[in-house]
C-alpha angles and dihedrals in degrees: 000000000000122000137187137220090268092053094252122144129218107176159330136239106187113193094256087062099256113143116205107193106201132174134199137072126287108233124175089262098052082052093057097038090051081044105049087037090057087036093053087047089052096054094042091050086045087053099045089055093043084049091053097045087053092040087048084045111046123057124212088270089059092051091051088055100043086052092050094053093040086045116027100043104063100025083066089051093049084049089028095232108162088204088064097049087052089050086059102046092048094047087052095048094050092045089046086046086052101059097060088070083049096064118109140011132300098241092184132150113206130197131181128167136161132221092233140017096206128051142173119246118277096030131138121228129199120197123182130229130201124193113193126192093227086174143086098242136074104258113226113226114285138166131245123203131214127191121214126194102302082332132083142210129211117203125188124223122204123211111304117208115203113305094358116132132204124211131204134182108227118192129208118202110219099180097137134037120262134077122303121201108200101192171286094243120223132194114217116195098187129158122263088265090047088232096143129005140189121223143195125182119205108208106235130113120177119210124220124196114214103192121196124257120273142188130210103257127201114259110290080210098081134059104001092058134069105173109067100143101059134260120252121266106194093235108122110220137161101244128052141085101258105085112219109173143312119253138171118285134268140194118273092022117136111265093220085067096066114120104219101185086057093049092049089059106037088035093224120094118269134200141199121246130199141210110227105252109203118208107228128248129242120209136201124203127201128201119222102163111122096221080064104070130042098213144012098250080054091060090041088055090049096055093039081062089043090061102040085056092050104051094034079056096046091043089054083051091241122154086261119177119173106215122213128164132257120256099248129200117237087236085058117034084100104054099023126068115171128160126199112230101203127222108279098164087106139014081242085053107054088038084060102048082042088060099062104052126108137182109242133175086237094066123080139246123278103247084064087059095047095048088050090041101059093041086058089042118057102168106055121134101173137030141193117198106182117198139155135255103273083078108110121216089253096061081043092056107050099049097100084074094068088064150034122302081235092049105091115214124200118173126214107207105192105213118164085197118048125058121278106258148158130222151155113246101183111304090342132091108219120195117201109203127184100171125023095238088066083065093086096043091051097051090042084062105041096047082051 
């Protein structure tokens, strides 16, 4: 802030760069009035924290006790009801018996692992937590709480003398697809009323990856495709199996592509030249859409398909990309189309993004993702669309459409209640599978 003679400011630089031009003249009650306003801030933002410390400290049990004592206590003396004299005072005594567990710090050191980080559908995972007395002092009992997933587990510490250390088994229960974040870990030291505690959070939180169930699935190599070689792509390079012409060479060219009978005649050194060939590309769909399943253990079957595809596909080394809808706004399901291409770098890698879906009434159908699907991949030759069973033959039968005529479509309908089968609808193979070992069966038959 620079000021003049008169008292007068013109402006102000602040050490983050900010200039505040202001005009006027200081006078001694400007000055009170600028001085009482940043008082009155300092003592709002002193008594927030100090709001937040005694909310953090005291439980609901402790409010009501602190309410019984401000409240009861004098209002016994005032009536003169000996009974609410007695309330507050109790209130009072137990509140005053309470802070003394309270006293010192939790010099814990906490410690939680667990054996994987990855785990099928319906396990049962056991991590291990550790609580050690770092410091000089013998620790009161005290309680640490670990959250698990939405849940939560309370586990109870005894007294802790100096550099002892206390161990508990915690389970976690991974009975349904999906991430689970175990953490952070935080120690409790309360009274024996649990009127006022103390707390300390440690800030880590451990992930653990609940992949769907799968199946081994016969090769998707065989049978359903006939272009294993490649197709052709146009593009003239010097490495690949489809021969394309000869011509003179150059410098940097492979030696093992000389063609010796041409050199011998033209007397100048030839070599082969090749057209790019491109291996093509298999896609699997997934519905997500909520009308397409009937029940949540149907969706859970249809991703567990979706997965044993997709790593059957990575493992034979094929262009493999496993297909979901965007979630969509309402104000925009008419203007906005988007599809999510899940991680296919690794067999891992596809089971983690599949653990994460979820069918949802904001995503489209599938025969939108297929469209949009076909117009971003150009190069696809079959493809797997996987529903549920609330798709009728008619939606079935006209999703050829949304492709090439040299794409090859075969849908997969999940339905707990109805025989595993195999049949032609139109130009498209449909699997029915009530189980997921059935899986393996259905595309044994259909690739026969």
């Amino acid at each position: 802030m620079t000021v003049d003679s008169t008292g007068s400011a013109t402006g102000t630089a602040t050490a983050t760069g900010t200039t505040h031009i202001v005009s006027g003249r200081w006078t001694t009650r400007t000055r009170a009035a600028v001085w009482a306003v940043r008082s009155w801030r300092e003592v709002q933002a002193a008594a927030d924290k100090a709001r937040e410390r005694l909310s953090a400290a005291v439980t609901p049990a402790g409010w009501l006790l602190i309410v019984c004592a401000v409240v009861l206590l004098p209002l016994g003396f005032v009536l003169g009801w000996m009974e609410l004299v007695v309330a507050g005072l109790v209130a009072l005594v137990v509140l005053a018996i309470a802070i003394p567990f309270l006293v010192g710090t939790l010099t814990y050191e906490v410690g939680f692992t667990l054996p994987v980080e990855r785990v099928v559908a319906g396990s049962v995972v056991t991590g291990t937590l550790t609580i050690t007395n770092a410091s000089r002092r013998i620790q009161l009992p005290s309680r640490v709480d670990v959250p698990v997933g939405r849940g939560l587990t309370d586990v109870w510490i005894p007294l802790l003398r100096p550099g002892h250390t206390h161990g508990e088994d915690i389970i976690v229960p991974a009975h349904r697809r999906g991430i689970i974040d175990v953490g952070p870990v935080t120690t409790v030291r309360t009274d024996p009323l649990g009127t006022l505690k103390r707390e300390a959070a440690w800030a880590d939180v451990h992930r653990l990856f609940v992949h769907p169930k799968t199946v081994t699935v016969p090769s998707t190599s065989s049978g359903f495709v006939r272009d294993l070689e490649g197709t052709p792509s146009g593009d003239v390079v010097t490495d690949d199996i489809s021969f394309h012409q000869i011509r003179e060479y150059q410098p940097g060219d492979g030696r093992r592509h000389v063609h010796w009978k041409s050199t011998a005649k033209t007397g100048r050194l030839m070599v082969r030249q090749f057209e790019e060939t491109r291996r093509a590309r298999l896609a699997i769909v997934l519905g997500m859409h909520e009308d397409e399943f009937a029940s949540d253990d149907e969706y859970e079957l249809a991703v567990s398909v979706v997965g044993s595809l997709g790593v059957r596909a990575i493992r034979d080394g094929r262009q493999v990309a496993v297909i979901a809808s965007d979630e969509i706004l309402d104000v925009a399901k008419r203007s906005v189309r988007a599809i999510r291409s899940l991680a296919v770098t690794t067999p891992t890698a596809v089971l983690d993004d599949l653990s994460t879906v979820e069918r949802s009434a904001l995503t489209m159908p599938f025969e939108e993702v297929c469209a949009l699907s076909s117009r971003a991949m150009s190069d696809l030759s079959i493809v797997f669309v996987v529903c549920g069973s609330s798709v009728d033959r008619t939606r079935l039968r006209e999703l050829p459409l949304r492709f090439e005529s040299v794409v090859q479509v075969v849908a997969i309908v999940v339905d707990p209640t109805a025989r595993p089968a195999f049949r032609r609808l139109g130009d498209i193979g449909v699997l029915t599978i009530p189980v997921l070992d059935d899986l393996r069966r259905m595309l044994l038959r259909a690739t026969a």
